[in-house]
C-alpha positions as CSV (number, residue, x, y, z in Angstrom):
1,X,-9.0,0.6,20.2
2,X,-8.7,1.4,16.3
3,X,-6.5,-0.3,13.7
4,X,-5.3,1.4,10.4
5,X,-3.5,0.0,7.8
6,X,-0.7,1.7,5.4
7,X,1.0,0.6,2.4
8,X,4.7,0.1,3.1
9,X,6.0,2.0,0.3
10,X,10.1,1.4,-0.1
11,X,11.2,0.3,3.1
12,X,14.7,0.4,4.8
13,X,15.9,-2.9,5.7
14,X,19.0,-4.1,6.7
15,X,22.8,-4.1,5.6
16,X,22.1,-2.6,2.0
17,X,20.2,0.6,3.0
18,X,23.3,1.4,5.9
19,X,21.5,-0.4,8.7
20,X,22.3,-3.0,10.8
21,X,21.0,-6.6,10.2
22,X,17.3,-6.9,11.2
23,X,16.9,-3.2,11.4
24,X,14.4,-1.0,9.1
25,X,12.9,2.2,9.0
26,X,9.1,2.3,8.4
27,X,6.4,5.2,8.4
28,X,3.3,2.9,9.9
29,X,1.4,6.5,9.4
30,X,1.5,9.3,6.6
31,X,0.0,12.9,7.0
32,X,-1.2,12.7,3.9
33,X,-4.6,15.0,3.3
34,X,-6.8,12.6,1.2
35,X,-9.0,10.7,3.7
36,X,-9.2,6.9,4.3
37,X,-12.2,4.6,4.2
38,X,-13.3,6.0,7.0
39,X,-13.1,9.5,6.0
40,X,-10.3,10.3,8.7
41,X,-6.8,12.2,8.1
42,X,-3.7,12.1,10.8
43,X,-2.6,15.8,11.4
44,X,0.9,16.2,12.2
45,X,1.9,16.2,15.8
46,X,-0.9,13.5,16.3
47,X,2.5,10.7,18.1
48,X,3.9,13.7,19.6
49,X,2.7,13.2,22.7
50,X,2.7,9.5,22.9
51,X,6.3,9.7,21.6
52,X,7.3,11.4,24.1
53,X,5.1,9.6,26.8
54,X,6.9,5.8,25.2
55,X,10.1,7.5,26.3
56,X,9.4,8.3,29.5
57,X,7.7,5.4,30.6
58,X,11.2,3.6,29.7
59,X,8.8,1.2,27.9
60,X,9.0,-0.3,23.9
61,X,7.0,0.0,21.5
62,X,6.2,-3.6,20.3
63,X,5.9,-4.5,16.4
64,X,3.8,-7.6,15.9
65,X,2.6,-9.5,13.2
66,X,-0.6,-9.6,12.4
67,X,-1.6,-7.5,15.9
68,X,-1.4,-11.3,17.1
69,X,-1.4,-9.7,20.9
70,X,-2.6,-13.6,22.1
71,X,0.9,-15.2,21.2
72,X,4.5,-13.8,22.4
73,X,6.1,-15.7,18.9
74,X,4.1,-13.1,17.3
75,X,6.1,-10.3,19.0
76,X,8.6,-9.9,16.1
77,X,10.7,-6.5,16.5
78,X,10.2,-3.2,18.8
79,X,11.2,0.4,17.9
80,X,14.5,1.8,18.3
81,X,13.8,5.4,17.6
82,X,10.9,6.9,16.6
83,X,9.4,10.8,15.7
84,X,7.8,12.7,13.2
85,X,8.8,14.4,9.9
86,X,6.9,15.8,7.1
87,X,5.9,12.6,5.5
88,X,4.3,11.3,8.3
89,X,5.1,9.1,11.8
90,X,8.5,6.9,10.9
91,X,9.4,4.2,13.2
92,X,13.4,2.8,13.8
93,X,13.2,-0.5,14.7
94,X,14.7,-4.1,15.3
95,X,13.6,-7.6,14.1
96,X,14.1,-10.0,17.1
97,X,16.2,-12.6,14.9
98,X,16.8,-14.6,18.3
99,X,12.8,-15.6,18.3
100,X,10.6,-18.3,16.6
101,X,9.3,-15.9,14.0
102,X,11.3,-12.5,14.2
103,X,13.5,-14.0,11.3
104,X,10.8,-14.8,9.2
105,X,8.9,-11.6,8.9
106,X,12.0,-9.9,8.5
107,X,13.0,-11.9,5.0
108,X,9.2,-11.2,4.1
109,X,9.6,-7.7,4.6
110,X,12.7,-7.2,2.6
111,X,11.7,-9.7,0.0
112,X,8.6,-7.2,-0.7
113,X,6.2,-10.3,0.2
114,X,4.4,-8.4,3.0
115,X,2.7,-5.4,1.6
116,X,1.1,-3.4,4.5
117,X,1.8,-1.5,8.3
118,X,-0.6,-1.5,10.5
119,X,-1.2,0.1,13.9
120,X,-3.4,0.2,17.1
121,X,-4.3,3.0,18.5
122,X,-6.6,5.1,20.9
123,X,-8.2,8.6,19.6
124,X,-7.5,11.2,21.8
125,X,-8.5,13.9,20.5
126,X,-10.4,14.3,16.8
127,X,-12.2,17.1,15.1
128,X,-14.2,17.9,11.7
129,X,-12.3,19.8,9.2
130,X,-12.7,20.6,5.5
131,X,-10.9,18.6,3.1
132,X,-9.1,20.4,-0.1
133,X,-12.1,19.5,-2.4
134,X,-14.8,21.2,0.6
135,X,-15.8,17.9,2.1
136,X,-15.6,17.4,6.0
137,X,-13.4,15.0,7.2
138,X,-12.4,13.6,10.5
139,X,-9.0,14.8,11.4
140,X,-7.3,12.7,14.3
141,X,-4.9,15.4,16.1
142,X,-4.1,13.2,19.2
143,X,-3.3,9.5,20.0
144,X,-2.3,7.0,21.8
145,X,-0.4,4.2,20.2
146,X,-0.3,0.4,21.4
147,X,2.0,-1.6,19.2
148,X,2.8,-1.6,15.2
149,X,2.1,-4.8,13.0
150,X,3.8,-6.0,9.6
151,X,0.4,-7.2,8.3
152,X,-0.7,-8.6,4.3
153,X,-3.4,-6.9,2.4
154,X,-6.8,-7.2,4.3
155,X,-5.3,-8.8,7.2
156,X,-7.5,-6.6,9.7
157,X,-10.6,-8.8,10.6
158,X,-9.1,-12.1,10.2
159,X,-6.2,-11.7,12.8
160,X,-8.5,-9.3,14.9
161,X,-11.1,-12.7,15.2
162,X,-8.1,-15.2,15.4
163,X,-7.2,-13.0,18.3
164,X,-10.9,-13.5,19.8
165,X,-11.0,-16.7,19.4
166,X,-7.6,-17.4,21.2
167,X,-8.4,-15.2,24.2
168,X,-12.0,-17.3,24.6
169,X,-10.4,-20.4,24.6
170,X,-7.9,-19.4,27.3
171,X,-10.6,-18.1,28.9
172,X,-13.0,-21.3,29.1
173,X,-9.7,-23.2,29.9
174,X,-9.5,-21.2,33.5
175,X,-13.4,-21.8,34.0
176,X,-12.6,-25.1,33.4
177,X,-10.3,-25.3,35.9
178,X,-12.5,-23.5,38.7
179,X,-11.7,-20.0,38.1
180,X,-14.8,-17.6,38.5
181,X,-15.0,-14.7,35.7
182,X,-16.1,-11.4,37.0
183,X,-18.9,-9.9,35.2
184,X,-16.8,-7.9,32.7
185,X,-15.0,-10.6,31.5
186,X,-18.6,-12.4,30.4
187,X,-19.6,-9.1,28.9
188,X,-16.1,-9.1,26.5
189,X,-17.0,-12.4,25.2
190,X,-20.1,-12.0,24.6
191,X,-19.1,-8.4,22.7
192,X,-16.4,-10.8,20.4
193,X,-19.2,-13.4,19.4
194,X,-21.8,-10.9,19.0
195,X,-18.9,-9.2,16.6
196,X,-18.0,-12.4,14.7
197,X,-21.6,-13.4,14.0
198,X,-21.7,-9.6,12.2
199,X,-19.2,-10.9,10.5
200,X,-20.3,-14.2,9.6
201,X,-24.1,-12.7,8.6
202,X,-22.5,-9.7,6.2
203,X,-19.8,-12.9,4.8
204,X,-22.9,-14.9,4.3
205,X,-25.2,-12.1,3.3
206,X,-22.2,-10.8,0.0
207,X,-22.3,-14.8,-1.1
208,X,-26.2,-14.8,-1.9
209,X,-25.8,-11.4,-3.4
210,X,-23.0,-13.5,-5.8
211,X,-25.5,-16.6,-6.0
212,X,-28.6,-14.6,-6.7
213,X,-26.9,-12.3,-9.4
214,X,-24.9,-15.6,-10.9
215,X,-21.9,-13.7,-11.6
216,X,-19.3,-13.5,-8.6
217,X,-17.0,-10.9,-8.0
218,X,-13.6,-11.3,-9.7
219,X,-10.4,-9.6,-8.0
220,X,-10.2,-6.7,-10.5
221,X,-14.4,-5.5,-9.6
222,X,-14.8,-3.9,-6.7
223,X,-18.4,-5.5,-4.6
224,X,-20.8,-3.0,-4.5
225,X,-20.5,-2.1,-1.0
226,X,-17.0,-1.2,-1.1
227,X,-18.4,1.2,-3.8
228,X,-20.7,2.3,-1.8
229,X,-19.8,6.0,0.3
230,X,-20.1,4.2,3.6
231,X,-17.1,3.7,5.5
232,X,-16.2,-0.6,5.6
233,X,-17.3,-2.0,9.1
234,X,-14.9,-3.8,10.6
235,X,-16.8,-4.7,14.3
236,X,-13.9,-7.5,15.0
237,X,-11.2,-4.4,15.5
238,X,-13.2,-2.8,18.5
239,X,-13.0,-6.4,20.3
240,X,-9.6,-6.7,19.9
241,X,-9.2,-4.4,22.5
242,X,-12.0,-6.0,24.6
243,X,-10.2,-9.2,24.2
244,X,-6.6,-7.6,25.4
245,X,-8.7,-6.1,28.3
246,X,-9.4,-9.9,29.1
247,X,-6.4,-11.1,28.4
248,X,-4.4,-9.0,31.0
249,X,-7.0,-9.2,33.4
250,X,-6.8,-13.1,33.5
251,X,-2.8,-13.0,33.0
């Protein structure tokens, strides 16, 4: 499972853009051509599919916060509609105003104080094309989509290990009480820590680069591996899924 994050540009919320109260409009992906951090780019038609497969399950499409998939507070709205145009993959949706935390997001999101979408997702199907300036990119033509998140700015890792860590402790709680884990479940925890302590090492590993060059990096200057032409590594995000995986297997 992959997470990709988007700015939300002018969203649609509530009474005063001709919705409803606690309803917005939101593109969680754009077809844009210029390639992420990861050198990828969404080709239209990409949800098709999985639109189409959301509506015939008779299933929703959740919208979280944070991807917080541990916690049903944290299941804030679901989509009302949702398609394709030429801008990208738009979502209709609903806050849930009736639950602990549905409110909340929804006064963030209007009041501008959350600043990204995210979503989860599966690749399907991918291939290398050439991008306008020659380059090869990775173009994603088919996926499969889990749930969409109103996340902040760099929000990925943190809420992906938070997840982890949740998902663990419910874990060791059912050892506790007598519960044998099957194999897989041992090898999904042990995929999380081995994740967090990459984590930990390239956290620890960017402060001695500050120390040893006595000058730390300031919020406008960029560290010099985000300059770098390598894609950011974010090994929390593949253990999200892992830890779902667990999470449903010991529900």
């Amino acid at each position: 499972m992959h997470v990709k994050n988007v700015p939300l540009g002018r969203v649609k919320a509530g009474p005063l853009d001709g919705l409803e109260e606690g309803q917005f409009i939101v593109y969680p992906s754009t077809f844009t051509r210029e390639p992420d951090a990861y050198g990828d780019v969404v080709a239209k038609g990409a949800f098709l599919d999985d639109i189409k497969a959301w509506e015939e399950s008779g299933n929703v499409l959740p919208g979280l916060f944070g991807h917080r998939m541990d916690d049903p507070d944290f299941y804030v709205a679901w989509a009302i509609e949702q398609g394709e145009d030429e801008h990208g993959w738009w979502v209709k949706g609903e806050f849930d105003m009736e639950s602990p935390k549905g409110p909340h997001v929804y006064r963030l999101v209007k009041g501008r104080r959350l600043n990204q979408l995210s979503f989860a997702f599966d690749v399907l199907e991918e291939g290398r094309v050439e991008a306008e300036d020659g380059e090869p990119v990775n173009e994603l033509r088919k996926l499969r989509v889990y749930e969409f998140s109103f996340v902040p700015i760099g929000a990925n890792q943190d809420t992906s290990v938070l997840a982890v860590k949740a998902l663990a402790e419910a874990a060791a709680a059912e050892f506790k009480e007598g519960r044998v884990l099957a194999a897989k479940h041992i090898n999904s925890l042990r995929s999380a820590q081995e994740a967090i302590g990459k984590v930990i090492v390239a956290a620890e590993g960017e402060q001695d680069q500050e120390k040893a060059s006595g000058k730390p990096v300031g919020n406008d200057e960029e560290p010099d591996r985000a300059k770098s032409e390598d894609p950011p590594v974010n090994p929390s995000a593949k253990n999200l899924a892992e830890a779902f995986e667990l999470e449903l297997a010991l529900a």
